[in-house]
C-alpha positions as CSV (number, residue, x, y, z in Angstrom):
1,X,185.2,94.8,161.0
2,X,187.9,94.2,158.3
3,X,188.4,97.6,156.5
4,X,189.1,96.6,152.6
5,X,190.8,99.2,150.1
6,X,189.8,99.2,146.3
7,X,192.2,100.3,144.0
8,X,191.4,102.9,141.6
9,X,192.5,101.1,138.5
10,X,189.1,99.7,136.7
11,X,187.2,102.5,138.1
12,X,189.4,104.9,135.9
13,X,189.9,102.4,132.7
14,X,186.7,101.2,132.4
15,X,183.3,103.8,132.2
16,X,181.1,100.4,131.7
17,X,181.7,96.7,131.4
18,X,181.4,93.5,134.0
19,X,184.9,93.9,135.7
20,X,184.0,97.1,137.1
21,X,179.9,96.1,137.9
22,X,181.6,92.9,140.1
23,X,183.3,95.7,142.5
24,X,180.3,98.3,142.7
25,X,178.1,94.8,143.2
26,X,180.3,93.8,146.0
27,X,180.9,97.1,147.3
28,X,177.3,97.5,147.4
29,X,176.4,94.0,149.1
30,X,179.3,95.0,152.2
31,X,177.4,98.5,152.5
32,X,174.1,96.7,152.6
33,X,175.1,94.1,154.7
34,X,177.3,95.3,157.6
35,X,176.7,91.7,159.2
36,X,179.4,90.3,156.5
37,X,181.8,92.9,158.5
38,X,183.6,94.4,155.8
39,X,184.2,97.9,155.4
40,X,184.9,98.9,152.1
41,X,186.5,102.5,151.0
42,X,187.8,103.2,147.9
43,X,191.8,104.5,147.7
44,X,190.7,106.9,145.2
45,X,187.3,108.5,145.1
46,X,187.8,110.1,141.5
47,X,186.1,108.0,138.8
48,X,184.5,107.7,135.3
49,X,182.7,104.6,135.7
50,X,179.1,105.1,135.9
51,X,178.3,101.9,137.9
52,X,180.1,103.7,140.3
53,X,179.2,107.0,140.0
54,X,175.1,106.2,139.9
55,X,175.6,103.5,142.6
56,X,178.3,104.3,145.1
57,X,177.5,107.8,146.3
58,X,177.9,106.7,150.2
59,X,181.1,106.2,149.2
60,X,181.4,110.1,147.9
61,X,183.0,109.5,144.1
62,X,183.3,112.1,141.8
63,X,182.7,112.1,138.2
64,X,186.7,113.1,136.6
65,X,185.9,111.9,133.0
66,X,188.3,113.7,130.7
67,X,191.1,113.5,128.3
68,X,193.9,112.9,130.5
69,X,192.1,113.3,133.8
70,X,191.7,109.6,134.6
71,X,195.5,108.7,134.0
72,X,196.7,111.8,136.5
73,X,194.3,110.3,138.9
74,X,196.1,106.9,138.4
75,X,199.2,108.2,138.7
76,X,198.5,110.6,142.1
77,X,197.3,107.1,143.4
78,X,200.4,105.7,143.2
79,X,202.3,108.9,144.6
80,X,200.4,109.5,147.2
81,X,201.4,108.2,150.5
82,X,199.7,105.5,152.1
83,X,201.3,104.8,155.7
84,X,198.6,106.6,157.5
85,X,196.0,104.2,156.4
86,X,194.7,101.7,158.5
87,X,193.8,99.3,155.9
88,X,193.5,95.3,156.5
89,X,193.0,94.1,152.8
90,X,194.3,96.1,149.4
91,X,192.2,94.2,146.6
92,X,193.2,95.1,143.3
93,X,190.6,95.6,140.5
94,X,193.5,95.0,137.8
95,X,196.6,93.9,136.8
96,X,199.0,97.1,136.5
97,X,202.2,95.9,137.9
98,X,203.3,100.0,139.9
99,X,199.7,98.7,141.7
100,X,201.0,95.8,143.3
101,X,204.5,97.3,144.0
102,X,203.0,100.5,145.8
103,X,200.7,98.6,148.5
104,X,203.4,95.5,149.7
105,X,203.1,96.2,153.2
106,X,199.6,95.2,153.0
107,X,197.6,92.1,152.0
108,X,197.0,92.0,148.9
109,X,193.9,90.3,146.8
110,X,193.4,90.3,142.8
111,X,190.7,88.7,141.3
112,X,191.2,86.2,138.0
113,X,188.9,87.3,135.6
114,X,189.7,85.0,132.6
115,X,193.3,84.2,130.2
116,X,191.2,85.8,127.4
117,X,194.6,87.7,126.0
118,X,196.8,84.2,127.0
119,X,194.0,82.0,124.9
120,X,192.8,84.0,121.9
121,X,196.0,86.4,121.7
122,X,193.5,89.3,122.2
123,X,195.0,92.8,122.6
124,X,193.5,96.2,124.0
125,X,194.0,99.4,122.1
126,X,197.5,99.7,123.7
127,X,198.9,95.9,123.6
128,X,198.2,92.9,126.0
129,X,196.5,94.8,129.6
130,X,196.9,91.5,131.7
131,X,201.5,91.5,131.2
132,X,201.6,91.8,135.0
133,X,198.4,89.1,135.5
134,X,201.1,86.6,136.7
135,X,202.8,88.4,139.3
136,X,199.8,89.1,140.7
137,X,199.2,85.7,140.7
138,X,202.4,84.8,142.4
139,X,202.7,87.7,144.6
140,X,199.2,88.3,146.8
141,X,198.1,86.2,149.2
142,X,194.5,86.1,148.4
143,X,193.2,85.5,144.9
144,X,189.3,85.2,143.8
145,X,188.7,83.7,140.7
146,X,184.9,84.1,138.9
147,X,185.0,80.4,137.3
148,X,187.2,77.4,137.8
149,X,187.9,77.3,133.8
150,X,190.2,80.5,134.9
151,X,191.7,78.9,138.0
152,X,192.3,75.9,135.7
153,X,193.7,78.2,132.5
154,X,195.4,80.0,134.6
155,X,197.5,76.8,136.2
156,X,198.2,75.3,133.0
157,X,199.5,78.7,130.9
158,X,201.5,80.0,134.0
159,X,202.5,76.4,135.4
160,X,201.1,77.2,138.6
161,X,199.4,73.9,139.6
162,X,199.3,74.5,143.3
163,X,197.1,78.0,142.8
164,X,195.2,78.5,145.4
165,X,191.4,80.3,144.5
166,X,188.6,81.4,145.8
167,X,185.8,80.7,143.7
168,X,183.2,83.7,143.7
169,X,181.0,83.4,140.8
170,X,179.0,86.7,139.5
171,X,175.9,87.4,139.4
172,X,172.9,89.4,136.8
173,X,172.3,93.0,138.7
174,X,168.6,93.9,140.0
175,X,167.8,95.5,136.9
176,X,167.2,92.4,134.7
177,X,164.0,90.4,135.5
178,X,161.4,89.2,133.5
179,X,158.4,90.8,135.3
180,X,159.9,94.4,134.4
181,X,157.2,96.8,132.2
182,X,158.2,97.1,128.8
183,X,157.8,100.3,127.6
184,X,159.5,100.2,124.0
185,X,157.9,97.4,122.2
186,X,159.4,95.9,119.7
187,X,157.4,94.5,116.7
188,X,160.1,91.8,114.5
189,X,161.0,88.6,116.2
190,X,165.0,88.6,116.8
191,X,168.1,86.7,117.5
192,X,170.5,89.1,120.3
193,X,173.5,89.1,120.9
194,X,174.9,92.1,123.8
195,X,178.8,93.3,123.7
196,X,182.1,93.5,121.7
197,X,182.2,91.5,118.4
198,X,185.5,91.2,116.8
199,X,187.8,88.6,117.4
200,X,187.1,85.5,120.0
201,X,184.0,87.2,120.2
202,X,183.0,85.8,117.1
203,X,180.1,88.2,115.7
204,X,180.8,87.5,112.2
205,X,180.9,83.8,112.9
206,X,176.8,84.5,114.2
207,X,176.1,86.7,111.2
208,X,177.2,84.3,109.1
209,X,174.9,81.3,110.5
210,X,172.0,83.3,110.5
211,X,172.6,83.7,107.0
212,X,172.2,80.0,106.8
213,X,168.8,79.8,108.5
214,X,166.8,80.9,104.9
215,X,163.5,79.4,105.9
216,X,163.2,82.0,108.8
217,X,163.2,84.7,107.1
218,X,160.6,86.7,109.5
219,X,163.7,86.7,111.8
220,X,166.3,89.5,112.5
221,X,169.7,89.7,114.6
222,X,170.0,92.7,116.8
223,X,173.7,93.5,117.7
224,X,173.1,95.3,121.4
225,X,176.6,97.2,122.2
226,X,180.4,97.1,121.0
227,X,179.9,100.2,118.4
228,X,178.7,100.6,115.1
229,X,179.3,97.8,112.4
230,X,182.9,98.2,111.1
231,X,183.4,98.1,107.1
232,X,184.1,94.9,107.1
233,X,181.1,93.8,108.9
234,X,179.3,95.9,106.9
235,X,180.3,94.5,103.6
236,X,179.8,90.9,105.5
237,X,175.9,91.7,105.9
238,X,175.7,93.3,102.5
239,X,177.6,90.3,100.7
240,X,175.1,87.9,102.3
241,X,172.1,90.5,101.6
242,X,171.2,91.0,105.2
243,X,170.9,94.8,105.1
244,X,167.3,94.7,106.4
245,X,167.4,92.1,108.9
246,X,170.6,92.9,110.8
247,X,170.7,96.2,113.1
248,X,173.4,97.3,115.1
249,X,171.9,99.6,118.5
250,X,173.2,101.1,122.2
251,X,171.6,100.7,125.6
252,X,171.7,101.3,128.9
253,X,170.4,98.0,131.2
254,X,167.2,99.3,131.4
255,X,166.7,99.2,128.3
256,X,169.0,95.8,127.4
257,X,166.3,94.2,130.0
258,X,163.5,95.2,127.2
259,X,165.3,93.9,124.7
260,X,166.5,90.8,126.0
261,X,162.9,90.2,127.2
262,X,161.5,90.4,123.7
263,X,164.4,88.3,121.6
264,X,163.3,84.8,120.6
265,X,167.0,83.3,121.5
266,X,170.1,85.1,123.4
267,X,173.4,83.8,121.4
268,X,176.7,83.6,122.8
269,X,179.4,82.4,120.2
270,X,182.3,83.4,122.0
271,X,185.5,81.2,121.4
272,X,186.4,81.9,125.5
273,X,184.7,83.8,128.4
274,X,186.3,83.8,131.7
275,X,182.2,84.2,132.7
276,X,179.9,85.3,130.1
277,X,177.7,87.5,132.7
278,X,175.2,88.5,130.0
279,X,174.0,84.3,129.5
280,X,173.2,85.3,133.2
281,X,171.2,88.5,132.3
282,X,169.4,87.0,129.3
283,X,168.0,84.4,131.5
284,X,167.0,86.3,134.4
285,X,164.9,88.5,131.7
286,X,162.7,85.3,130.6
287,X,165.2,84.6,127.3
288,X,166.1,81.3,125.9
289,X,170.1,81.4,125.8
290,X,172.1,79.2,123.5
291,X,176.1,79.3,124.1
292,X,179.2,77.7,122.6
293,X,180.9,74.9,124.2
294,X,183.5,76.2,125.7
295,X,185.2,78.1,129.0
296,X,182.8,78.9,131.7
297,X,180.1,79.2,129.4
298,X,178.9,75.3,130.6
299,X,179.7,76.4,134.0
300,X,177.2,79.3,134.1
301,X,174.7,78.1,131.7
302,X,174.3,74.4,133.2
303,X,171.4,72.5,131.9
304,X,169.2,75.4,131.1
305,X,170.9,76.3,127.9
306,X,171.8,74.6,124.5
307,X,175.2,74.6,123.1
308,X,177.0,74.4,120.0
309,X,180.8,74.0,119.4
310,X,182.5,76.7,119.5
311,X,183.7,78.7,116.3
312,X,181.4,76.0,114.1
313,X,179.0,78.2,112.2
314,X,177.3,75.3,110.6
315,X,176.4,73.7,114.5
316,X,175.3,77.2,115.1
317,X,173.0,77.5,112.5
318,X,171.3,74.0,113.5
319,X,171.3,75.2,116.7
320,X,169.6,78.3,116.3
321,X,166.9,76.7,113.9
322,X,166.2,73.9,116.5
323,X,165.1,76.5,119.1
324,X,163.7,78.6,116.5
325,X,161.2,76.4,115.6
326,X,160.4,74.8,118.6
327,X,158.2,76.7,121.1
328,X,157.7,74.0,123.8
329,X,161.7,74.1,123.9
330,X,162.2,77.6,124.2
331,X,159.3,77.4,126.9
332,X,161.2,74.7,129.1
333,X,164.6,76.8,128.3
334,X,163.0,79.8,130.1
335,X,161.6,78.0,132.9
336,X,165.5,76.3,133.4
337,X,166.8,79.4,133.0
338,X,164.6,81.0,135.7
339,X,165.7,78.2,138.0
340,X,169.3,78.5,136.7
341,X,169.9,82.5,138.1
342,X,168.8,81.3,141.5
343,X,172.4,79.7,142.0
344,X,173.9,83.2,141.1
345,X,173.4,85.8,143.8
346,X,175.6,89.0,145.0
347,X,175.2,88.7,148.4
348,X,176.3,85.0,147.8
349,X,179.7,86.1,145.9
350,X,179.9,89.0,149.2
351,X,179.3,86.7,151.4
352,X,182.2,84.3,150.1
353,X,184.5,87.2,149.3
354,X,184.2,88.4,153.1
355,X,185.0,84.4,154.5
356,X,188.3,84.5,152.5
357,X,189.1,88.1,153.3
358,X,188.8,87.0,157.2
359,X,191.3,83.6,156.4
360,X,193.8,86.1,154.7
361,X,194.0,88.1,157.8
């Protein structure tokens, strides 16, 4: 049995988002599965994400939301001793350099998520949170990657062309599925679109297509996630006399399943995605899913979804009104979908994760 460490660093960041559900799933699938022979513990046990908090419980995490708690809790990590431990693997949830300094007498895995910040110059509230992404890169012994359009990125920005990767795409959790009851119906046909908005995410770029399709005019565009409209999205949708046709809401997944099961088309018009894990959700919940060209979006959507190219509002908009208007499409896009999701399991990604943590060691 190899005995794997998780850093604490996403689980105190992040309280919700797809970095942290890819460790609680693969924490899970080694818990569920003790024939993969991986024992996973957790450095530090205090948390504020709520994957972990609702689904890691064997694992005996404690809730430490606060102010300032989750940074002391970083911090303690890195001062508190570690020689005692009888670790095989430290894997690394993100890229803070003190991380990978603090556990060097051990292997070491990170996991590529995507050159998002590299690409699009995207920053978090506090600057650039991938500086250290490339020592990382040069400095463990085991890397994952979710798509080879990272592993690829990643070679070409850093000038790393022998990289070597493990390729451990992600998969849509339990809770989406199409059969699931729907218990909040919703009566207006829709366009969705689930996350963050600003910048490569290109939310305006959607609002302003849909603008464009004026003989649909039955249809709305829900905005799932990411906050409430900013002013300048708010004058966007007032300037193009949307008020009544574009809403802005939050949910959990049970209740993104319901609402991904009752859109007409899931859009994603992102300029880069180093997966795009909700194209994965949407089509597990019976939705047609349209994406832009680009990144791993091809990768994970395959032949069961449309594209447009990326950043191209007016390709967009003919896009959107093609599928629209055609229900024997979207029926065939929903069957491909269903069939697409098969090739995207957790136990799969465990299941790889484990082979290359026993080739490490």
């Amino acid at each position: 049995m190899i005995t794997v460490a998780y850093d604490p660093q996403i689980f105190l960041m992040q309280g919700r988002g797809g970095i942290s559900r890819y460790f609680v799933e693969l924490i899970k699938s080694f818990k569920q599965n003790p024939n993969l022979g991986v024992n996973p513990v957790l450095i530090n046990t205090n948390v504020i994400n709520e994957y972990a908090i609702s689904d890691l419980k064997g694992l005996e995490v404690h809730d430490c939301s606060g102010v300032l708690q989750p940074w002391r809790e970083l911090l303690l990590s890195l001062i508190k001793p570690t020689t005692e431990n009888d670790w095989d693997i430290v894997h690394h949830t993100f890229y803070q350099k003190n991380f990978l300094k603090k556990y060097n007498s051990y292997v070491q895995a990170v996991t590529l998520y995507d050159m998002i910040p590299e690409i699009t110059n995207a920053k978090g509230k506090f600057g650039n949170p991938h500086l250290a992404k490339e020592m990382y890169l040069k400095n463990c012994e085991l890397i994952f990657s979710i798509s080879n359009s990272a592993s690829d990125d990643a070679k070409r920005i850093y000038e790393l062309p022998k990289l070597q990767t493990h390729l451990t795409y992600l998969a849509q959790s339990e809770t989406f599925a199409a059969d699931s009851e729907i218990k909040n119906p919703r009566q207006n046909k829709y366009i969705l679109f689930v996350g963050n908005r600003d910048g490569y995410k290109q939310g305006s770029v959607l609002i302003e297509a849909f603008s464009m399709i004026k003989d649909l005019n039955e249809m709305n565009l829900v905005f799932v996630g990411g906050g409430k409209f900013s002013t300048a999205e708010l004058e966007l949708i007032s300037g193009l006399s949307l008020n009544n046709r574009v809403s802005q809401v939050e949910a959990n997944d049970t209740e993104l399943n319901e609402i991904y099961t009752q859109a007409q088309l899931y859009v994603m018009p992102s300029l880069y995605e180093g997966f795009g894990l909700p194209a994965l959700e949407a089509m597990a919940a019976n939705c047609p899913v349209l994406l832009s060209n680009t990144s791993s979006l091809p990768e994970v959507g395959g032949t069961a979804a449309r594209y447009f190219y990326a950043g191209d509002k007016d390709s967009l908009a003919t896009a959107m009104r093609e599928i629209l208007t055609n229900d024997e499409l979207r029926r065939s896009m929903k069957v491909a979908g269903a069939n697409q999701v098969k090739k995207f399991s957790w136990n799969k990604c465990a299941e790889e994760t484990a082979n290359a943590y026993r080739v490490a060691i």
